[in-house]
N, C-alpha and C positions, 0 to 999 in steps of 0.2 A: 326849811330846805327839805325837801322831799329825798326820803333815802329809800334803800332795798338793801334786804339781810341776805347777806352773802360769803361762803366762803375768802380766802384772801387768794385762791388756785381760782375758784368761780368768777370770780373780779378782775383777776388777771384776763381771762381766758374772756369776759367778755370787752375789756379793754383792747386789746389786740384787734380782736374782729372789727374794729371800728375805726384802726388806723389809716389813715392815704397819702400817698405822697403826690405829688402834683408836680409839673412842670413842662412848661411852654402849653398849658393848657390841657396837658395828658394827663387824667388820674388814674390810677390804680392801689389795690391794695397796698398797704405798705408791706404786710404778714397775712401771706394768703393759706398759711398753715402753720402745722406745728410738726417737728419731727420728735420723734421719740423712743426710748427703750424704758420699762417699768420694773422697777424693784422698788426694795425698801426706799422710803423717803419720798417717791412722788406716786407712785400708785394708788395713793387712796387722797391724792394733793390733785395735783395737773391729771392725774388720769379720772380721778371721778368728774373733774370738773369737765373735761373735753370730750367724756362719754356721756355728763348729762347736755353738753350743749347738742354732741350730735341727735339725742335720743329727745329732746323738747323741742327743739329749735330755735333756743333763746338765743344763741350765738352763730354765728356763721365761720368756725372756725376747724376745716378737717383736718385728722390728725393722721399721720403716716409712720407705720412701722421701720423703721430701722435695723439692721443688723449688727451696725459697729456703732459708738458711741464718737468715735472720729470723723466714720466715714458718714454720718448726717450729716456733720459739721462742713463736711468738704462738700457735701449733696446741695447744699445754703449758699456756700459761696460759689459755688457755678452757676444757682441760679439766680446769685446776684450779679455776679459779672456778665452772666446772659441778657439783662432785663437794665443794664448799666447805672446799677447802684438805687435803683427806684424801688427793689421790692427786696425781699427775701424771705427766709425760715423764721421760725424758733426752735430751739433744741430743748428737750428736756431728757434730765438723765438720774440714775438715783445716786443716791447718798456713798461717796466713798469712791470706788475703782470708776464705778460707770460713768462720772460726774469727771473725775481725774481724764479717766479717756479723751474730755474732750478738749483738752489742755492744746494741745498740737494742731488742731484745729483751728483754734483761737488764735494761735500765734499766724498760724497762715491769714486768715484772715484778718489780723491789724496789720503785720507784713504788707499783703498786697492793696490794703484799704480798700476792701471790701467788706461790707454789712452783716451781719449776723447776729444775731441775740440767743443768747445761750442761759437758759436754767438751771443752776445744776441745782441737785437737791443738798440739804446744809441737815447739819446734826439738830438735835433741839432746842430749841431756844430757852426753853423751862432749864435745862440741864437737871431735870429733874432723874434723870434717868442713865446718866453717863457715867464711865464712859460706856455707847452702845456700838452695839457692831460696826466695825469700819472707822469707828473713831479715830482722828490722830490724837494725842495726849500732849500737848504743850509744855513742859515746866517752867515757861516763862511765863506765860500768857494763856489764860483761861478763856478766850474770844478767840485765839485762832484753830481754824480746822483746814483741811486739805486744800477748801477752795481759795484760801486765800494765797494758791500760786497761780490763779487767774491774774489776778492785781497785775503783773508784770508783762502780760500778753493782752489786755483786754483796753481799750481806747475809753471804756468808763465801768465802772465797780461800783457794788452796792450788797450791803447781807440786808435782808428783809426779817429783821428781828422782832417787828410788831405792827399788825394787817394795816393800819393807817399810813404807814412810813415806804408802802406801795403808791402811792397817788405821786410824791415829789420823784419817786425813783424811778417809776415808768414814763414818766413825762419826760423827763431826762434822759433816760435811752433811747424816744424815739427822737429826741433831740440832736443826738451823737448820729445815730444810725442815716439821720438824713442830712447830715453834714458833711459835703464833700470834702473837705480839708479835715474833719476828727472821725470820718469814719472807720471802724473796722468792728472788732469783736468787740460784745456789748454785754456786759455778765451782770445778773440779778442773782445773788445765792437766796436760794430759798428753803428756810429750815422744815422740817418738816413736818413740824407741827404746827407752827404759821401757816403754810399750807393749805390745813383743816380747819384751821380757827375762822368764826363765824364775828363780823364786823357790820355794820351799819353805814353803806357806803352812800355819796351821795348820786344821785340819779345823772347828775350832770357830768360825771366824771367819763359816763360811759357814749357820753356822746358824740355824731360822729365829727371827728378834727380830720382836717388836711393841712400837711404838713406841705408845705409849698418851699421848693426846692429851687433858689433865682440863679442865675448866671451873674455874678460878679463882674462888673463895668470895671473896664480899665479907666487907668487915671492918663487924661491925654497929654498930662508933660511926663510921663513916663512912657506913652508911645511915640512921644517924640524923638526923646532919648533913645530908644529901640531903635525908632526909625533910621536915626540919623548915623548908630551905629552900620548896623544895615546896609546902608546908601552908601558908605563908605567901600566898603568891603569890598576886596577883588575872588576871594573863594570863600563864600559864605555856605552853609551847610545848614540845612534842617534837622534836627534829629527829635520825630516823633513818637511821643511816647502812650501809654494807655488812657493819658485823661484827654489825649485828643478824638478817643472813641468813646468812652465815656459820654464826655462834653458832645456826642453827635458831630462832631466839627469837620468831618470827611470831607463835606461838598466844597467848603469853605478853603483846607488846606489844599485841594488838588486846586483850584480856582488861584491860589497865588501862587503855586509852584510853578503851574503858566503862567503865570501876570508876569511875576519876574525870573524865571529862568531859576530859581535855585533849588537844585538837588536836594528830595526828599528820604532820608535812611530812615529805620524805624527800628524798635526794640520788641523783643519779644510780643508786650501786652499792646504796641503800636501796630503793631504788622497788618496788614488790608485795611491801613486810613488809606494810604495810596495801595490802588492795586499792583500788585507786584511788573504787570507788563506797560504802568504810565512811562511818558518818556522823561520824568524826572525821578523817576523811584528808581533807586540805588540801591535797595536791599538790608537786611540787616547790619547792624553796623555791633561794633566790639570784640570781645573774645570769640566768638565763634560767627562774624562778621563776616561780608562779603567783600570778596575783592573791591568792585567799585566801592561803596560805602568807606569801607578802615583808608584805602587811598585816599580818597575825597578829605577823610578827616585830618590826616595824617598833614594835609596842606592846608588846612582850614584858616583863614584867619580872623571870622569871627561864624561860632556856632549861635543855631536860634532854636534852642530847646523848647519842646512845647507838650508841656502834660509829663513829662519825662522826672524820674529822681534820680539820675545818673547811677547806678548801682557799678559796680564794679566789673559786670560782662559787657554793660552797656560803656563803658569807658578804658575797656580792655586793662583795669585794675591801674588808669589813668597813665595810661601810652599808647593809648590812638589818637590822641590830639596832641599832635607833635611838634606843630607850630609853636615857637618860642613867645612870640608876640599872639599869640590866640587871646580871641574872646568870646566870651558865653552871654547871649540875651535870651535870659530864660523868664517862659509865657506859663504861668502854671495858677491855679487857684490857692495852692499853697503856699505860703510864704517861706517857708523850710526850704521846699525844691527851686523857688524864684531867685535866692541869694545863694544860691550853690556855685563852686568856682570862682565868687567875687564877680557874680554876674552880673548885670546891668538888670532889677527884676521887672517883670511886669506881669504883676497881680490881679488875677485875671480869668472870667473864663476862657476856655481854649478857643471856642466859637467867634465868641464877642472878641477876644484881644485881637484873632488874626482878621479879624473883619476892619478893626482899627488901621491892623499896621499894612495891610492890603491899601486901606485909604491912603493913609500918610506916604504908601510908597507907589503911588496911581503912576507915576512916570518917570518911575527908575526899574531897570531890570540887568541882570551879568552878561558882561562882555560875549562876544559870540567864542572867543577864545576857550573860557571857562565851560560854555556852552558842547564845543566842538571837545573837549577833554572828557566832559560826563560822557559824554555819547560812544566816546573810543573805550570808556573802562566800562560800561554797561556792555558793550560789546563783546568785552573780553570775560566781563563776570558771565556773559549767557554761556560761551564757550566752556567755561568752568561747570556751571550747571550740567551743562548738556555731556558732560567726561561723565559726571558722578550717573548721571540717572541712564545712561546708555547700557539696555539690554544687556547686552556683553561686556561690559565694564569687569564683572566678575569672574573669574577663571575655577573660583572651587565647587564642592558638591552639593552646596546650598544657597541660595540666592543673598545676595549684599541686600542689608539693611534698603542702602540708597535706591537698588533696585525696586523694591517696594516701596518708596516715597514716589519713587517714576511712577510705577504702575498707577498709584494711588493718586496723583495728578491728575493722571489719564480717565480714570470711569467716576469720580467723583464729580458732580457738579459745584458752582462756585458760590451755591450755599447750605454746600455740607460744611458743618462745624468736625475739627479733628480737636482731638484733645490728648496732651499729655503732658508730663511734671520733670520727668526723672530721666536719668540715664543718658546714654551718646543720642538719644533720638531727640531731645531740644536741639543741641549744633547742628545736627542732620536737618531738621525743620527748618532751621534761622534761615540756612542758605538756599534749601533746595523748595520748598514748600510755596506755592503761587498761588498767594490769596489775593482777591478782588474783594473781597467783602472783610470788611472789616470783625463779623462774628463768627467767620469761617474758620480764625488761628485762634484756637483758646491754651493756648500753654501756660501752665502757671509755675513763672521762673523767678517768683520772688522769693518764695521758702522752697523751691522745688522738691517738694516733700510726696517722697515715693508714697505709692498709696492714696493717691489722689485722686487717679486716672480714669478707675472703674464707678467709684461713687459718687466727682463730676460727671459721669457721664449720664447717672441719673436725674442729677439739676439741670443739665444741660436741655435734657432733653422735656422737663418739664417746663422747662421755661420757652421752651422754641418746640413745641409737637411737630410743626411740620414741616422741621428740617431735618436730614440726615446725620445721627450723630454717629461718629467714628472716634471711638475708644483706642489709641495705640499705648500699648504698655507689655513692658518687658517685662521677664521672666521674674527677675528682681522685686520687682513694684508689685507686681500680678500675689506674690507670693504673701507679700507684706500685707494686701486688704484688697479679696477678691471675693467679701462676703456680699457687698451690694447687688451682685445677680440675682440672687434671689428676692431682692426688691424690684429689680428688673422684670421679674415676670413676675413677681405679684401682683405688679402696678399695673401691668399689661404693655408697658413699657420696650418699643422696638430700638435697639441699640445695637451697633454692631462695633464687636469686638477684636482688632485682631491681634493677637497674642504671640506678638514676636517671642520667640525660645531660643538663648543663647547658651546655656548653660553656666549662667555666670552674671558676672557685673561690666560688661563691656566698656561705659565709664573711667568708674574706678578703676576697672584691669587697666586702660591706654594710660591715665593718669600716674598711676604708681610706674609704667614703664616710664613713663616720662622724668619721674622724679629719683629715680632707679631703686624704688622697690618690688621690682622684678612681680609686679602682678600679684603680689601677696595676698590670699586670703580672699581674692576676688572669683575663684571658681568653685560652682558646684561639683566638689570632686568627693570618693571616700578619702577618710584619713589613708596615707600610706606607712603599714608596718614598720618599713625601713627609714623612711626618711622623719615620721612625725609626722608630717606635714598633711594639707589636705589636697595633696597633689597627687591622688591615685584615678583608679578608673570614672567615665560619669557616670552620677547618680542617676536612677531608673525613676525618674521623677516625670508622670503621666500627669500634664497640669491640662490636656486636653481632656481627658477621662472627669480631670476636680470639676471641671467646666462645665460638664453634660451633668454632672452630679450636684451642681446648683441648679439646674433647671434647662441650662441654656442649650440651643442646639448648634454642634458643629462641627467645622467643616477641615476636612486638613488640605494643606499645602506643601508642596516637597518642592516644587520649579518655581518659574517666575511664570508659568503661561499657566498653572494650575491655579496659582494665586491670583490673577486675574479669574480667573472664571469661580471660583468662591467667591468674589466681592462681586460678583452680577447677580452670584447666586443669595448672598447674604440682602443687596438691597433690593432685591424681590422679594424680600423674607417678611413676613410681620410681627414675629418674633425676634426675641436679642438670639444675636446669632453669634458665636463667636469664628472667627479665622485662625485657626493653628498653622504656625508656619515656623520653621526653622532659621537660623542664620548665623554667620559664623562670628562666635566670639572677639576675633581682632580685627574685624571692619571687612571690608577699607571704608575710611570716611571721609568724607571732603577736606580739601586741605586748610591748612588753619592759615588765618590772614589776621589773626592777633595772640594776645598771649594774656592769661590768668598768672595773677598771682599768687600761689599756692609755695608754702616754704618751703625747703630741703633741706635736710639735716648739715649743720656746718661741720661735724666731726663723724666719722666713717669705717665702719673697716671693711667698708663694701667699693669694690672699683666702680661698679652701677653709679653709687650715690656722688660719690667723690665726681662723678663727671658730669652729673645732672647739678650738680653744687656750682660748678662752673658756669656751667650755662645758665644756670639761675641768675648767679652773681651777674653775669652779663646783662642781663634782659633788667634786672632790679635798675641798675643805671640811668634806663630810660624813664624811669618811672619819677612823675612829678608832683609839685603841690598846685593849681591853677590860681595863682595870685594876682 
C-alpha cells in the first residue's frame, strides 16, 4: 500500500480538501474552508499544515481569519443554512478559552441541525508536560479536559489521541455532517501534539469521495394512511417547516396547496416555501403567529406537518391547536419529529413524501366553505399587517421598530436575504416580513442566540455573493458580538447593517412587563444613587462611532424618510455599510395572536406579579398533551 509521511494537522487538512457532497446530481465541496483563530495548541498543528497547503499547493483548502471563536462557528452555520446543509466550514481554535469559546456555537448548530465541524485544540497527549497552560485538572479522571463539554452539544465526538485513529474519525464526521436526520455540530478534539506528530498515511485515504446525500422514499402504506387522514378532514392545515426548504420542496408544496385548497402557515426556518402573498399562505403560525394561521389552527382538525419539530413558539407552547379531536400527519426525514403528537408518521423526504401524497390525493381537495373562510381571515391578517407597518402608525420622536420592517419591505428586493436571531425583531418578522423566496428569511429561532446576527451575516453572504445581505440586530446582540466586521472588510465582504438602537432589551423589557417584573434589569441605564437600581439617566453609549472604528462605513437615521434613503444609499455601497437608526424601547409591536409559556412566580409580594400569576394561571389551562 502506497503511503505519504505526513503530519496528522497535514492529513487532516488534505483530507478535507477532497470531501463532496452530492445530490440530485449537484456536487460541491463539502468543506470549502477552514475558519480559524491561532494560539497555543494549533499554531504550529492546523496552522502550519494550512500555510503549507496554501504556500505548495498540495491542498486546496483556504483559511480565513476570524475574530471571535463563536462568531466563526455562527459564520459556518449561515453558510450552511445558505447552501441547504450541502456544504459548510471547519473551525479551528486553540487550546483552552479559544476552543471553549466555541461551545455556544455548537449548541446552535445541533439545535437548528445545521452542519459544522469544529477542531478544537486538546492538551497533550504524551501528558508528558501537564498540567500546561489552560489545563482543566480532573481529580477524578486523568483523560478529561475542557473539550469534553462538546460531548453534550455536538451530534458526534471524538479526541484524536494517536495520528492513525484520524482515518475511522474523519470518516465519521463526514458521515454525521451529511446526514440529514444526525446532522449538526461535529467535534474532533485535537491534542496538540498529535497535531505535529508525523504518521505514515495511506495514499488512498486522501482520495477524492462523494458523499451522496438521497432523498428518502416514503413507505406507500404510510401515504396511504396520510392520505386517507387527509381526505377526511373538514379544516386541514399545513404547517411548513425548515426541511421543507432544505429538501428544495418549494415547487412541490405550493403545487398541492392549489391541488387541494389547504392552507399553508409556516415557522420561522419555513417562511418563503410559500411566498407570503400565495392565496393559500396564511402566515406564520404560534407564539408570535398570524392572525389567519393561530385561527386556522385553533380549528384544525387534522394538522400535515412537513419538515417541522414543533418547538414550542411554533405550537404556541401547545395551545394553538385547540381542537379537541386534532390530528397531526407529520412528513419529516426524521423519525423523532414524524411521531411528534402521536402523529400518524410519514418518513420521508419533504419533496418526495408531498409528491406522494399530492398523488394519492389527485381528486380530493376542501370545501369551498373552508376555502371562503381562509380568504376572509387572510383578509383580515393583511389589514393587520398594514396597522403595524403604516408610516404614521407611530406618534413618538423616533420611528417604530415596525416602521422599519415597512420601509424595508419596500426598497429590498425579493431576494435580499435578512437575517436576525434575538430580541422583539423575530415576532416583528413572523408577522410582518413578505418573503417570496424561500432564502430571503434567515432567522435563526432555535437557539435564538444573540450574537449571531453580524457573523451570519458573514456566512451568509459567502455563501450567496450575489444577493443582498441585510444584517438586523439590536442594540443588545450588536453589543454581545460585533467583532465580525472587521472580517467584513477584510474579506471585502459587502453587507449591510442596520443597527436598531433602543437603549435596552425591548424583549425581555415587554416580557418581564408581562410577567410583572416591572422591566427589571432590561435597560441601559447608570446605576441610580437613590434607588440602587440601574434606573438612572441613558448611558452615552456611541455603538455608531464602535461601527466606523471596525472599519465599517455609516450612515445615520433619526425619521423614517431618512432611513429610507440610507438604505438606497447603503445598497449602492460596495462596502459593509452599516444603518444607525434609533427606536423606542416599548414598541409598539404587532399584536400577539398567541401565547409562550414562560412561568411567574406563585408566591409574591409584588401586586405586578401576583396579577401576571393570574393570568398565567389562566392561559396554563389551555395548555395540552396531543395524544
Amino acid at each position: 500500500m502506497e503511503t505519504i509521511r505526513l503530519t496528522t494537522a497535514q492529513a487532516l487538512v488534505r483530507f478535507l480538501a477532497s470531501q463532496y457532497s452530492e445530490r440530485d446530481g449537484q456536487e460541491q465541496r463539502l468543506v470549502p474552508g477552514v475558519w480559524g483563530i491561532f494560539g497555543h495548541g494549533n499554531v504550529a498543528g492546523l496552522g502550519q499544515a494550512l500555510l503549507q497547503a496554501a504556500t505548495t499547493g498540495e491542498a486546496d483548502l483556504p483559511y480565513y481569519l476570524a475574530r471571535n471563536e463563536q462568531g466563526m462557528v455562527h459564520a459556518s452555520v449561515a453558510y450552511a443554512k445558505m447552501r441547504d446543509r450541502l456544504a459548510t466550514f471547519a473551525c479551528t481554535a486553540s487550546t483552552g478559552p479559544g476552543s471553549t469559546n466555541m461551545i455556544t456555537g455548537a449548541a446552535l448548530a445541533t439545535t437548528n441541525r445545521l452542519p459544522v465541524l469544529l477542531l478544537p485544540s486538546d492538551i497533550f497527549a504524551t501528558r508528558v508536560a501537564e498540567p500546561v497552560l489552560q489545563q482543566l485538572e480532573d481529580s477524578r479522571a486523568g483523560d478529561v479536559t475542557v473539550n469534553d463539554a462538546f460531548r453534550a452539544v455536538s451530534k458526534y465526538f471524538d479526541r484524536i489521541s494517536r495520528p492513525e485513529q484520524l482515518i475511522p474519525a474523519a470518516l465519521a464526521a463526514m458521515r454525521v455532517l451529511t446526514d440529514p436526520v444526525e446532522t449538526g455540530a461535529v467535534t474532533l478534539a485535537l491534542p496538540q501534539d498529535v497535531q505535529a506528530e508525523a504518521h505514515d498515511w495511506p495514499l488512498s485515504f486522501f482520495r477524492r469521495r462523494v458523499w451522496h446525500i438521497g432523498r428518502p422514499v416514503p413507505e406507500p402504506s404510510a401515504v396511504q394512511r396520510a392520505a386517507t387522514l387527509i381526505r377526511n378532514a373538514k379544516r386541514p392545515l399545513i404547517v411548513a417547516g425548515g426541511g421543507t426548504v432544505y429538501s428544495g420542496a418549494e415547487t412541490q408544496l405550493r403545487a398541492f396547496a392549489e391541488a387541494t385548497g389547504i392552507p399553508v402557515a409556516d415557522t420561522h426556518a419555513g417562511k418563503g416555501a410559500v411566498p407570503w402573498d400565495h392565496p393559500r399562505a396564511v402566515g406564520g403560525i404560534g407564539s408570535t403567529g398570524a392572525h389567519a394561521a393561530n385561527e386556522l389552527a385553533r380549528d384544525a382538525d387534522v394538522v400535515l406537518g412537513i419538515g417541522t419539530r414543533y418547538s414550542d413558539f411554533t405550537t404556541a407552547s401547545h395551545t394553538v391547536f385547540a381542537n379537541p379531536d386534532v390530528t397531526f400527519v407529520n412528513l419529516n426525514v426524521a423519525r423523532l419529529d414524524a411521531v411528534k403528537h402521536s402523529a400518524e408518521p410519514l418518513v420521508a423526504d419533504a419533496r418526495l413524501g408531498i409528491q406522494a401524497l399530492a398523488g394519492a390525493l389527485a381528486d380530493w381537495e376542501v370545501d369551498q366553505e373552508y376555502r371562503d373562510r381562509t380568504r376572509q381571515l387572510i383578509a383580515r391578517t393583511r389589514e393587520i399587517e398594514e396597522e403595524c407597518l403604516a408610516p404614521d402608525r407611530n406618534t413618538g420622536e423616533v420611528p417604530a421598530q415596525t416602521q422599519l420592517l415597512g420601509a424595508l419591505n419596500d426598497v429590498l428586493d425579493d431576494r435580499a436575504v435578512v437575517i436576525n436571531a434575538a430580541g422583539s425583531m423575530p415576532g416583528d418578522l413572523q408577522q410582518l416580513w413578505r418573503a417570496r423566496d424561500p432564502k430571503a428569511y434567515h432567522v435563526e429561532y432555535a437557539y435564538s442566540c444573540m450574537g449571531y446576527e453580524i457573523a451570519a451575516g458573514v456566512g451568509a453572504k459567502m455563501a450567496a455573493p450575489t444577493r443582498e445581505v441585510v444584517v438586523l440586530v439590536g442594540d443588545g446582540s450588536y453589543l454581545m458580538m460585533a467583532q465580525e466586521i472587521v472580517t467584513m472588510v477584510s474579506e471585502g465582504l459587502k453587507v449591510i447593517i442596520v443597527l436598531v438602537q433602543n437603549h435596552g432589551f425591548a424583549s425581555i423589557g415587554a416580557l418581564s412587563e408581562s410577567l410583572g417584573s416591572q422591566r427589571f434589569g432590561t435597560k441601559y441605564r447608570y446605576r441610580n444613587g437613590d434607588s440602587g437600581l440601574l434606573d438612572g439617566e441613558v448611558l452615552p453609549v456611541d455603538l455608531a462611532a464602535n461601527a466606523s472604528s471596525l472599519g465599517a462605513d455609516v450612515l445615520h437615521a433619526a425619521s423614517l424618510e431618512e432611513f429610507r434613503s440610507a438604505m438606497e444609499k447603503a445598497k449602492a455601497a460596495t462596502r459593509t455599510t452599516v444603518v444607525h437608526v434609533e427606536t423606542d424601547l416599548h414598541g409598539p409591536n404587532p399584536p400577539a395572536h398567541g401565547w409562550w409559556d414562560v412561568p411567574v412566580s406563585q408566591a409574591s409580594a409584588l401586586d405586578t406579579t401576583q396579577n401576571a400569576y393570574t393570568t398565567y394561571a389562566d392561559r396554563k389551562h389551555t395548555q395540552r398533551h396531543y395524544l
